[in-house]
Kinemage of the C-alpha trace (Angstrom):
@kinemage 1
@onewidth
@group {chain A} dominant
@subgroup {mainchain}
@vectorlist {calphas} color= white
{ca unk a 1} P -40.464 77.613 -60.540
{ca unk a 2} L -36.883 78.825 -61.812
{ca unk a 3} L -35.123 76.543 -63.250
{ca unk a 4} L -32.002 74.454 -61.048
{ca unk a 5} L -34.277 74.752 -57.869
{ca unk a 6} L -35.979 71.710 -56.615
{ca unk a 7} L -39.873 72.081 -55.776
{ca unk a 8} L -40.405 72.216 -52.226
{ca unk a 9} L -42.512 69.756 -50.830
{ca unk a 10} L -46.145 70.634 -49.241
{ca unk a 11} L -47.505 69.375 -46.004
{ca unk a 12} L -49.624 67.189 -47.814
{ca unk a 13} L -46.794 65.023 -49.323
{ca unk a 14} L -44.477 65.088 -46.217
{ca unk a 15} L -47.260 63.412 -44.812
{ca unk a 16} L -47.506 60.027 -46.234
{ca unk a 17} L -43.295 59.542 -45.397
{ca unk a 18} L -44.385 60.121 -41.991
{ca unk a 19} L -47.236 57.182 -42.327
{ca unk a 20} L -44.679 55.110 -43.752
{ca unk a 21} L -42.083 55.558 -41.063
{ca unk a 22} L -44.682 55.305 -38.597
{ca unk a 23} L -45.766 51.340 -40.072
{ca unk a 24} L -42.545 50.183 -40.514
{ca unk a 25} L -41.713 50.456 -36.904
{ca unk a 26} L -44.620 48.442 -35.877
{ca unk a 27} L -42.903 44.695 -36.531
{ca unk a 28} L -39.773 44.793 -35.198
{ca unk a 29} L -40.172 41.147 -33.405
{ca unk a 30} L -40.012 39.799 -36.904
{ca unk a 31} L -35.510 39.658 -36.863
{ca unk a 32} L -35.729 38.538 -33.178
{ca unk a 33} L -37.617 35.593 -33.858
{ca unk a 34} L -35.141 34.670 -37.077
{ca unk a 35} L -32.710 35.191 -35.104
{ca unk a 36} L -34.029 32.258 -32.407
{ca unk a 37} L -35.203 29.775 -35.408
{ca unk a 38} L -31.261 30.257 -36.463
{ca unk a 39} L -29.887 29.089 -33.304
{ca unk a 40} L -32.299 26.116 -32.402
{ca unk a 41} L -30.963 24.781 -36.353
{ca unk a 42} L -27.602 25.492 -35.150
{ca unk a 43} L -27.951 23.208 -32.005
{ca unk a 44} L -29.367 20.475 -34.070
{ca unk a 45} L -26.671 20.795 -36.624
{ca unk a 46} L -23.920 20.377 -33.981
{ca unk a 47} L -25.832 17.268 -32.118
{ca unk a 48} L -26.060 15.879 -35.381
{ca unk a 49} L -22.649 16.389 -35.855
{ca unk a 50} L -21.853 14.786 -32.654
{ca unk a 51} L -23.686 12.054 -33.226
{ca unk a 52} L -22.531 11.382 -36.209
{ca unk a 53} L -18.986 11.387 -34.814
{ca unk a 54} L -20.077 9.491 -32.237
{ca unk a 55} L -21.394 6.997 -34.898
{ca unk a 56} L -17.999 6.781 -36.248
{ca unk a 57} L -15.284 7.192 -33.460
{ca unk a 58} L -13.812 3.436 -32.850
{ca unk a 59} L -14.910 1.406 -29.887
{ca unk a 60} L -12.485 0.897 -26.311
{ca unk a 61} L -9.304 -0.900 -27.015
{ca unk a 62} L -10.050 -4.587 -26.046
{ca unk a 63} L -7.522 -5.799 -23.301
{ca unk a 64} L -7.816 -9.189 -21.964
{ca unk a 65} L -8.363 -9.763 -18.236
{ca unk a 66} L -8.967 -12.624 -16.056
{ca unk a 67} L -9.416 -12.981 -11.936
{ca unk a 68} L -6.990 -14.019 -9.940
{ca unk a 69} L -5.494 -17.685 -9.264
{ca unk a 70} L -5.767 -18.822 -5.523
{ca unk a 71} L -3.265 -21.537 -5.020
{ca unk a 72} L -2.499 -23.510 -1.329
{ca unk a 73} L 1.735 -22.861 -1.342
{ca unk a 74} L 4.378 -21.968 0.705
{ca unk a 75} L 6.607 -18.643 0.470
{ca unk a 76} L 10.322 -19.781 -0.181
{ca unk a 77} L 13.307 -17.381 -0.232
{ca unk a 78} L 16.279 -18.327 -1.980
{ca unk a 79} L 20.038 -17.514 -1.185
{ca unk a 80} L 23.389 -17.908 -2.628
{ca unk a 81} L 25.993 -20.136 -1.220
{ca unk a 82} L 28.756 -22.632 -1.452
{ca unk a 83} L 29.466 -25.940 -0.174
{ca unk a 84} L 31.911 -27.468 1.588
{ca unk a 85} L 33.003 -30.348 3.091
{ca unk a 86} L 32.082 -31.509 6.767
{ca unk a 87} L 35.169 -33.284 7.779
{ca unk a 88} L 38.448 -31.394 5.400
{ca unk a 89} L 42.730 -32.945 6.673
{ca unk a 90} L 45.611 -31.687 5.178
{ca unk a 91} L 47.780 -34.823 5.727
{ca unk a 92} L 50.995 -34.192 6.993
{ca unk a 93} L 54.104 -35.893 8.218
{ca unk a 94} L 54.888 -36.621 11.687
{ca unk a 95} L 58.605 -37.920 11.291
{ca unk a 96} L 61.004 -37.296 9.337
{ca unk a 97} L 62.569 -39.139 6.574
{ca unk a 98} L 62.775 -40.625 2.986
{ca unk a 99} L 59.304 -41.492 1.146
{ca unk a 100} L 59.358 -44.993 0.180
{ca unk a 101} L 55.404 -45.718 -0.825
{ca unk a 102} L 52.288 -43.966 -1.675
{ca unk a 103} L 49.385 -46.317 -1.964
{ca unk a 104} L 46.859 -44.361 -4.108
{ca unk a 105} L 45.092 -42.932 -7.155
{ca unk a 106} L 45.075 -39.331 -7.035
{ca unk a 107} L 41.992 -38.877 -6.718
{ca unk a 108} L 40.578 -41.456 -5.629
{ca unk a 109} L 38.026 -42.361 -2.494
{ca unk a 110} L 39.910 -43.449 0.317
{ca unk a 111} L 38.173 -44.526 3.716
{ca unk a 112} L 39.346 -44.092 7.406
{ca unk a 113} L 42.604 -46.417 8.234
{ca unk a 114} L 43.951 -47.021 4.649
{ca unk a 115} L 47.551 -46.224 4.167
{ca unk a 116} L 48.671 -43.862 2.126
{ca unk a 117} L 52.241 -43.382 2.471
{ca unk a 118} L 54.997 -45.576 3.882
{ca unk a 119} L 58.753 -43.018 5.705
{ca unk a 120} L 61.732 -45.225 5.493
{ca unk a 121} L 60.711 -47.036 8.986
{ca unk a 122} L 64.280 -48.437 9.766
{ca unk a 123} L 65.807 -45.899 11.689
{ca unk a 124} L 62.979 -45.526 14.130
{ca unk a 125} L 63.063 -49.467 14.239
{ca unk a 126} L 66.648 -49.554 15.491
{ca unk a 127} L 65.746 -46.805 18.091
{ca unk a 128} L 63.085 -48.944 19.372
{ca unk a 129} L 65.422 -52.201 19.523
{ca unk a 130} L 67.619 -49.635 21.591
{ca unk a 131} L 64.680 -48.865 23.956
{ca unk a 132} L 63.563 -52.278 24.459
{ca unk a 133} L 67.524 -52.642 25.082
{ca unk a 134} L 67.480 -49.856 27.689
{ca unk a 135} L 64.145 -51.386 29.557
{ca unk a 136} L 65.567 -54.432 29.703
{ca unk a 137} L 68.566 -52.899 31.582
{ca unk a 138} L 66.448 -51.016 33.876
{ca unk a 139} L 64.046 -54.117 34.521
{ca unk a 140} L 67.570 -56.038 35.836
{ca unk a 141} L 68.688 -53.162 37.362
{ca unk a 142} L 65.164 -52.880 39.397
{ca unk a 143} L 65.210 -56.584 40.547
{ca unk a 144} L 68.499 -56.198 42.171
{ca unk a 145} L 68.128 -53.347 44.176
{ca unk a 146} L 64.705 -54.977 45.679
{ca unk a 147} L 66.713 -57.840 46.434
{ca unk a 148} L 69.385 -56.035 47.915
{ca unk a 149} L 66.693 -53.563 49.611
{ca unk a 150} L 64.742 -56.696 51.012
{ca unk a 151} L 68.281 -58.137 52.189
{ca unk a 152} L 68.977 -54.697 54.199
{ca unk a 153} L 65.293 -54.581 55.823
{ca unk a 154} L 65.675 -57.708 57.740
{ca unk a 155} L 69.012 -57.213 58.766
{ca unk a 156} L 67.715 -53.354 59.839
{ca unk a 157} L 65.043 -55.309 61.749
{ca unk a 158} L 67.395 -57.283 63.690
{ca unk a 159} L 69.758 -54.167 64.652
{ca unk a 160} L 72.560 -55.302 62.127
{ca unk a 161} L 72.618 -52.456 59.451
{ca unk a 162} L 72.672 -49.043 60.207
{ca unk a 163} L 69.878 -47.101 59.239
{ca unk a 164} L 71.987 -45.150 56.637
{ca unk a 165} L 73.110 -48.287 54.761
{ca unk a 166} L 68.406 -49.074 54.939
{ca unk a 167} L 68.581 -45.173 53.346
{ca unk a 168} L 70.768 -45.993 50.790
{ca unk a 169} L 68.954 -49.093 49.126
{ca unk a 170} L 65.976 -47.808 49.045
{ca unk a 171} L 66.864 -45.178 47.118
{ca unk a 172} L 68.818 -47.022 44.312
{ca unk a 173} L 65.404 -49.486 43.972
{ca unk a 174} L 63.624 -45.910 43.734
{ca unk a 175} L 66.142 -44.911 40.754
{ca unk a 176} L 66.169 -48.442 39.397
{ca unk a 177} L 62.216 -48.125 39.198
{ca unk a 178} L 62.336 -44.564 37.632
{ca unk a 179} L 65.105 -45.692 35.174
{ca unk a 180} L 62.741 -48.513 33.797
{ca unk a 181} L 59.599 -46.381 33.470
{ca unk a 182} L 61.918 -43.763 31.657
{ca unk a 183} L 63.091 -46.527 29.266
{ca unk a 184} L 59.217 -47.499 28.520
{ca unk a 185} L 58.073 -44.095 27.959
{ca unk a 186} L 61.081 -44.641 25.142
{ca unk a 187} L 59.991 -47.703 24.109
{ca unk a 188} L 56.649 -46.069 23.696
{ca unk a 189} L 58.225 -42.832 22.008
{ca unk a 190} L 59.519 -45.217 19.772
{ca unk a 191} L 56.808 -47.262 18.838
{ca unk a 192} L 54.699 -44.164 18.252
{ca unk a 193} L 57.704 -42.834 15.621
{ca unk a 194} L 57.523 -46.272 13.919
{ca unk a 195} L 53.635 -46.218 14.256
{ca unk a 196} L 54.093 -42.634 12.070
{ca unk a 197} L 56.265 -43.649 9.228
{ca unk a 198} L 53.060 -45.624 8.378
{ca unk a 199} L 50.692 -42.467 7.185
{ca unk a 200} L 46.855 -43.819 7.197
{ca unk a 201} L 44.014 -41.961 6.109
{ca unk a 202} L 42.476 -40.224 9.446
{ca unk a 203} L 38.741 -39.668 7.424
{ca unk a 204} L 37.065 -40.725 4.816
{ca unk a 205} L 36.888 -38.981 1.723
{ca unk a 206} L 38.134 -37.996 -1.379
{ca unk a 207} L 41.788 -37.696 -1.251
{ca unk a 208} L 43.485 -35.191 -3.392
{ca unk a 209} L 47.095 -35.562 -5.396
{ca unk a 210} L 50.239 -36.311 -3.808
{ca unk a 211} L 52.222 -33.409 -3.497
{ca unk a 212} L 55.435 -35.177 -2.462
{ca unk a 213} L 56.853 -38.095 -4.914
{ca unk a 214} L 58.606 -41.092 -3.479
{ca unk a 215} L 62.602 -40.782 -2.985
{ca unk a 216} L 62.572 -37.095 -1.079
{ca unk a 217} L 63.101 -36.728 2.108
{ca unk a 218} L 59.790 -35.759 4.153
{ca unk a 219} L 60.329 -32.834 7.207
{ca unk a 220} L 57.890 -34.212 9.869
{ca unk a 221} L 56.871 -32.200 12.649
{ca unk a 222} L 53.925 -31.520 14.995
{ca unk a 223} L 53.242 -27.956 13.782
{ca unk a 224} L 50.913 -26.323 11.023
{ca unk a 225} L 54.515 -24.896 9.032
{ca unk a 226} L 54.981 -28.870 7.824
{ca unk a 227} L 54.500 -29.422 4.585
{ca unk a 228} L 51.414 -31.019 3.791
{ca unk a 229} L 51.298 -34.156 1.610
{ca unk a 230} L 48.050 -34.294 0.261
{ca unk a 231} L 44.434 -33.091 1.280
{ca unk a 232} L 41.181 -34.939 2.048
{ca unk a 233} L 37.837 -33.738 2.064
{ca unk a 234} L 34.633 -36.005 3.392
{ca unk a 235} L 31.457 -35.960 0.537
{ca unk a 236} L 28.803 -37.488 2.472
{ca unk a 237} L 26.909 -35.479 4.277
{ca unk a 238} L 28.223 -32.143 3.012
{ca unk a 239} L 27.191 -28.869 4.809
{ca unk a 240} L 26.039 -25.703 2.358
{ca unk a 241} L 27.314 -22.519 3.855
{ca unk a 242} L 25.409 -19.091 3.368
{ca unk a 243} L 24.607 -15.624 4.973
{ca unk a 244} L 21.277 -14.896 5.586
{ca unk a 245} L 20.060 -11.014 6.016
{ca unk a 246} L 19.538 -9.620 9.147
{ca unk a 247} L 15.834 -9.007 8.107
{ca unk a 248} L 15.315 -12.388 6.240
{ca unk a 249} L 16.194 -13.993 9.934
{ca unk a 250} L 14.290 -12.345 11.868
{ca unk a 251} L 11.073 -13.159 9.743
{ca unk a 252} L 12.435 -17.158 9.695
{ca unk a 253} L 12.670 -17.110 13.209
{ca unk a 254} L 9.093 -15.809 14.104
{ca unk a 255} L 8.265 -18.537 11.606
{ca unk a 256} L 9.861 -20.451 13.482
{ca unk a 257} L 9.102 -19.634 16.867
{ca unk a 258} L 5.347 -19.850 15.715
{ca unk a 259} L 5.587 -23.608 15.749
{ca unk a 260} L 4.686 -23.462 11.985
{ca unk a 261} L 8.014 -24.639 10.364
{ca unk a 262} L 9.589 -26.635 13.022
{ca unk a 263} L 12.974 -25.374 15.092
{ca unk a 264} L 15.442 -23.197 13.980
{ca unk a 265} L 18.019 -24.898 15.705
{ca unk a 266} L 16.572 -28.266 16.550
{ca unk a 267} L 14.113 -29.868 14.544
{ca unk a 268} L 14.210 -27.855 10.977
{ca unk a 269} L 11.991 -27.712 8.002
{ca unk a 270} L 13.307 -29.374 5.101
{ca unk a 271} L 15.428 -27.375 2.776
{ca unk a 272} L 16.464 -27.354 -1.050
{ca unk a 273} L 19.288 -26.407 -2.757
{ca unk a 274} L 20.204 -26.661 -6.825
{ca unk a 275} L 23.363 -26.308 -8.873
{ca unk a 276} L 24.146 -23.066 -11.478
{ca unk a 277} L 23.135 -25.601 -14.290
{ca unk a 278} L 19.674 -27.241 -12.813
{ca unk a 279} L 16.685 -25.919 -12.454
{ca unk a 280} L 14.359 -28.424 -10.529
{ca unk a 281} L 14.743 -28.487 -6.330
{ca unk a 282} L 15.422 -32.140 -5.898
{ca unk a 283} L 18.162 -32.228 -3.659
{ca unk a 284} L 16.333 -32.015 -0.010
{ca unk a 285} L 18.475 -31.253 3.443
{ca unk a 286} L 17.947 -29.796 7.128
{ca unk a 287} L 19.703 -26.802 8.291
{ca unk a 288} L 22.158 -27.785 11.248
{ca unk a 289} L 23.524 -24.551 12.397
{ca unk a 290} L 22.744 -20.906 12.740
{ca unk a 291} L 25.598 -18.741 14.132
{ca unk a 292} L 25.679 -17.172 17.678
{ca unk a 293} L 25.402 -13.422 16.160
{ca unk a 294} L 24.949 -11.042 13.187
{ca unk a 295} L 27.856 -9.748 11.647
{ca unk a 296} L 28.101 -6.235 12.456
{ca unk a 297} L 29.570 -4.647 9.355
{ca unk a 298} L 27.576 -6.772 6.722
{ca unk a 299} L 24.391 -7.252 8.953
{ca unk a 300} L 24.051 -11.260 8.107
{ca unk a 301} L 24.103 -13.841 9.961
{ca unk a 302} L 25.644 -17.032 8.787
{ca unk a 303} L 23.467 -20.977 8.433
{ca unk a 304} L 24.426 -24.124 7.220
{ca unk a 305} L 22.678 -26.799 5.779
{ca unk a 306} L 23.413 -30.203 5.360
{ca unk a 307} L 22.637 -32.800 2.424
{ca unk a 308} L 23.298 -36.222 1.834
{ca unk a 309} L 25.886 -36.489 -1.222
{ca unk a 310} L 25.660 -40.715 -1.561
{ca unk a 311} L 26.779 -40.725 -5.397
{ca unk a 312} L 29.702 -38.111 -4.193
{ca unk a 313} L 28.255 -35.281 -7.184
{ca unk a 314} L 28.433 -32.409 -4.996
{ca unk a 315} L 31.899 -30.859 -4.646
{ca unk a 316} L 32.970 -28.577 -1.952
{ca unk a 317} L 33.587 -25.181 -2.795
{ca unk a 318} L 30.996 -25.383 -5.494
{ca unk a 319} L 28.159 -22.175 -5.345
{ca unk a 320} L 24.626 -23.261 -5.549
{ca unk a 321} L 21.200 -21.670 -4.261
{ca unk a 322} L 19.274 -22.455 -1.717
{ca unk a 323} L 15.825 -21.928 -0.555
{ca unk a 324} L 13.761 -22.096 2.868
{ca unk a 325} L 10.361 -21.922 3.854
{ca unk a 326} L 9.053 -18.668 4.372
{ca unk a 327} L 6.206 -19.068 5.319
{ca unk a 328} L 3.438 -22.147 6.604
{ca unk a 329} L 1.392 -23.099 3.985
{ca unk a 330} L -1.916 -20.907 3.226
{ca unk a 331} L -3.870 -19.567 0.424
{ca unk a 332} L -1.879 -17.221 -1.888
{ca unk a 333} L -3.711 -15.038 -4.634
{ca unk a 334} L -1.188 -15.005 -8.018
{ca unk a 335} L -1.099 -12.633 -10.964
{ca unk a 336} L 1.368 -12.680 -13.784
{ca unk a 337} L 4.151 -11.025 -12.970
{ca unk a 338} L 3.876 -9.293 -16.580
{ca unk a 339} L 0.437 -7.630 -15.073
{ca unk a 340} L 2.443 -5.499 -11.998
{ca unk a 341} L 3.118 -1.918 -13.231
{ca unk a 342} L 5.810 0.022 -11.069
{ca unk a 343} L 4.584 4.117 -10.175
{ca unk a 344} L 7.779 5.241 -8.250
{ca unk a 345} L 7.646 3.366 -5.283
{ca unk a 346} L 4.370 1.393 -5.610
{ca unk a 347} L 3.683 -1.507 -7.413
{ca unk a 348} L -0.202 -1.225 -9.419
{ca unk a 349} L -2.106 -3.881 -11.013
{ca unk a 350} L -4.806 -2.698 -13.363
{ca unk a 351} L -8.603 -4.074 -13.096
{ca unk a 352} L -11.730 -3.151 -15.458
{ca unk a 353} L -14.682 -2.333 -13.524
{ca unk a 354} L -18.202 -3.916 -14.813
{ca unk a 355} L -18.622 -0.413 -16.904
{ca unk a 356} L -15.540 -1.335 -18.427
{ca unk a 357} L -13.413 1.622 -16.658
{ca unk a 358} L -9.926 1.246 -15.900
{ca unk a 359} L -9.222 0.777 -12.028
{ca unk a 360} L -5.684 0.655 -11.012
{ca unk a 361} L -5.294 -0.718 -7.546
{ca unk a 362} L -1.985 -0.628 -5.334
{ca unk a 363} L -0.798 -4.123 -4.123
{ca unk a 364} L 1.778 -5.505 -2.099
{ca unk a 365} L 3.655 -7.981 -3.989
{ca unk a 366} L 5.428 -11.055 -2.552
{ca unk a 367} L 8.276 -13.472 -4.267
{ca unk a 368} L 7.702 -15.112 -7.625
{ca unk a 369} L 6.318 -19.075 -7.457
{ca unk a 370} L 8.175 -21.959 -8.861
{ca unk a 371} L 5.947 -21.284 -12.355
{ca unk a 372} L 6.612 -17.651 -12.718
{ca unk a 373} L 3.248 -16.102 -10.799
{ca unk a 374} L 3.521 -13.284 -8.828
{ca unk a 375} L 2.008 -13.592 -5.583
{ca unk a 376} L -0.072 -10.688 -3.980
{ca unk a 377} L -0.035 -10.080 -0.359
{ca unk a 378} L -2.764 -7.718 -0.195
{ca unk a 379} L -4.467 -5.033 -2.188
{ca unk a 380} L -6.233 -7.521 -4.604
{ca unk a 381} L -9.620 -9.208 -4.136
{ca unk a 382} L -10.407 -12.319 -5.941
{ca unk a 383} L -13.438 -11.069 -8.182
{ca unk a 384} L -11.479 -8.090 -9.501
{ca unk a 385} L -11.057 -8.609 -13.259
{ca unk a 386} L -7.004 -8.014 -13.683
{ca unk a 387} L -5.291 -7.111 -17.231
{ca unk a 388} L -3.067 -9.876 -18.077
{ca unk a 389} L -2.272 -8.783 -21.758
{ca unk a 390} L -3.155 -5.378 -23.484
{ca unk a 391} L -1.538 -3.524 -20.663
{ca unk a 392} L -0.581 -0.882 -22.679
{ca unk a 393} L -4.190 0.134 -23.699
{ca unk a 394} L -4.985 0.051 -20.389
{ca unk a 395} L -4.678 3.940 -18.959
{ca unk a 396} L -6.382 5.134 -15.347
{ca unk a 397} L -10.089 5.969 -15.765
{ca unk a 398} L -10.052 5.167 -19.418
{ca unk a 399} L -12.769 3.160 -21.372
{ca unk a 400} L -11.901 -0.263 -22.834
{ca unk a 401} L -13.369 -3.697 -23.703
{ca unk a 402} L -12.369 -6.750 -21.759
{ca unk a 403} L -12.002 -9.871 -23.378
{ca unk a 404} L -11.658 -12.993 -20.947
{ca unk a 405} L -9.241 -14.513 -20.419
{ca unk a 406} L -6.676 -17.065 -18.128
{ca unk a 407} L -3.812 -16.908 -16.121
{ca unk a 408} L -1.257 -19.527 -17.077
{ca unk a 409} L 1.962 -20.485 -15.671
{ca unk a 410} L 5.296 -19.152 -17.178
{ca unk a 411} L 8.442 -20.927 -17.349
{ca unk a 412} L 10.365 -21.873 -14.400
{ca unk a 413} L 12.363 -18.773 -13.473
């Protein structure tokens, strides 16, 4: 062999590589079946790990939730309004002249027939002396021309007055007669005039002030330009004015009509009304009047009420709030009003099934009660299990834990 040159192999020892080659290709399932070992350990890692998390993620927020209240009640809807008085005078002069008395308190009650204020009477006196004068002049005048007129009828019956001279005295007793009913229509006149500069209270009421002081001279007249002198106003009953939507009557009326509430018009449910400062509906009335149409432009229709005012508190012109039965009385279902939750134009309320999913359910809500609970038309059954408080943690179709609990009544609204 020269040197730098590798031997070259023989048959014989090519042979054996071959063998080798040949043996190693044989178990080739051996990676494949690490391979499969691998993954199963990987599978058990991971559901391990998820377990484990599992194990440690928290539990379901708790929220509380309760079912709902059934109550027996009666739907009221309130309105805004103002009162006034039933009977309301501006008192005015009738005659003219100087002011000489005023016989009241500013303020004060006053009751049909008292006198108020006293017009210099003396002028109109001396016209009525006059008339009486005049009447007495037509009375004498009247007596003499029937005597004269009986005189010519029996001398016309016996052909000894002409028929012209008969004429004549009948017609002055005719004038004489007119003359005196002329001069009692004065004395009347008259009377009336002195009658006026005595100004009595025409209703009973509370009077105002005095807008004219004693010493000036009063213009009288028999038109609404005359200057009034004071005001009255009557306190018991007073009426309670307000307008009532177009909507809001037509559901009172098929109340109404029902039978349920009584008559609109006639025989009407009882009604409440309370001041800007109260709170409690103690003062009970009827309403008297509903108008004969709907305002066109505003689309309400105007109703009074009427209450009894005995210790004189309520004022006219005063606003207060009224409310009338909505409804007959039946079985409401309530919820807080906390526990509605508003999704554009729907109002929700959010129940936990028994698996303790979230279950939001669409209601129909009604007005609020005297104690704050909402009441639910429909939508809401009374074993549903509603959140009252945790409403936050409550979402759609998420997990949570109810705790229970119970629907109380908030504060007067």
């Amino acid at each position: 062999m020269s040197p730098g040159r590798l031997p070259r192999a023989s048959p014989a020892s090519r042979r054996p590589h071959r063998s080798v080659i040949g043996t190693t290709a044989s178990p080739r399932l051996a990676p494949k079946s690490t391979s499969r070992r691998g993954v199963i350990a990987a599978v058990v890692l991971l559901l391990g790990s998820a377990v484990a998390a599992a194990a440690d993620a928290p539990p379901p927020p708790p929220v509380t939730v309760s079912a709902p209240v059934q109550r027996d009640l009666i739907e009221w809807t309130e309105f805004t309004g103002q009162f006034w008085a039933r009977d309301s005078v501006d008192v005015r002069a009738r005659v003219s002249g100087y002011l000489t008395e005023i016989n009241f308190v500013d303020g004060q009650d006053v009751t049909q027939g008292e006198l108020l204020f006293v017009i210099d009477p003396r002028p109109y006196e001396a016209t009525l002396t006059a008339a009486q004068a005049q009447l007495d002049t037509a009375s004498a005048q009247v007596e003499l021309a029937q005597r004269q007129l009986e005189r010519s009828g029996e001398l016309r019956k016996k052909d000894f007055e002409p028929a012209s001279s008969y004429d004549m005295r009948l017609s002055e007793f005719k004038v004489a007669t007119a003359a005196a009913a002329s001069a009692k229509a004065a004395i009347r006149s008259a009377e009336l005039n002195v009658e006026f500069t005595h100004i009595k209270a025409p209703v009973s009421g509370r009077i105002s002030y005095h807008q004219v002081s004693i010493g000036n001279l009063i213009a009288g007249g028999d038109n609404a330009t005359t200057p009034a002198l004071t005001t009255i106003v009557s306190l018991d009953p007073i009426w309670f004015y307000f307008d009532m939507s177009e909507d809001d009557f037509l559901a009172f009326e098929r109340a109404t009509g029902r039978g349920k509430l009584g008559e609109l018009r006639g025989n009407s449910p009882t009604v409440y009304v309370r001041l800007a400062d109260e709170t409690e509906w103690t003062r009970k009335g009827v309403l008297n009047f509903v108008d004969n149409q709907v305002d066109r432009g505003a689309g309400t229709i105007r109703v009074r009420a009427e209450f009894p005012n005995p210790d004189r508190f309520l004022t006219p012109g005063q606003f207060g709030r009224i409310r009338i039965p909505g409804s007959e009385q039946y079985k409401a279902i309530l919820v807080p009003d906390a526990a509605l939750v508003t999704d554009q134009s729907r109002k929700l309320v959010m129940t936990v099934s028994a698996d303790g999913t979230v279950v939001p359910k669409v209601v129909r809500p009604g007005p609020i009660t005297d104690d704050g609970l909402r009441i639910i038309r429909s939508g809401l059954d009374l074993k549903d299990q509603v959140v009252i408080d945790g409403l936050v943690r409550a979402r759609p179709g998420a997990k949570v834990t109810p705790q229970p609990g119970k629907i109380a009544s908030a504060a007067p609204h």
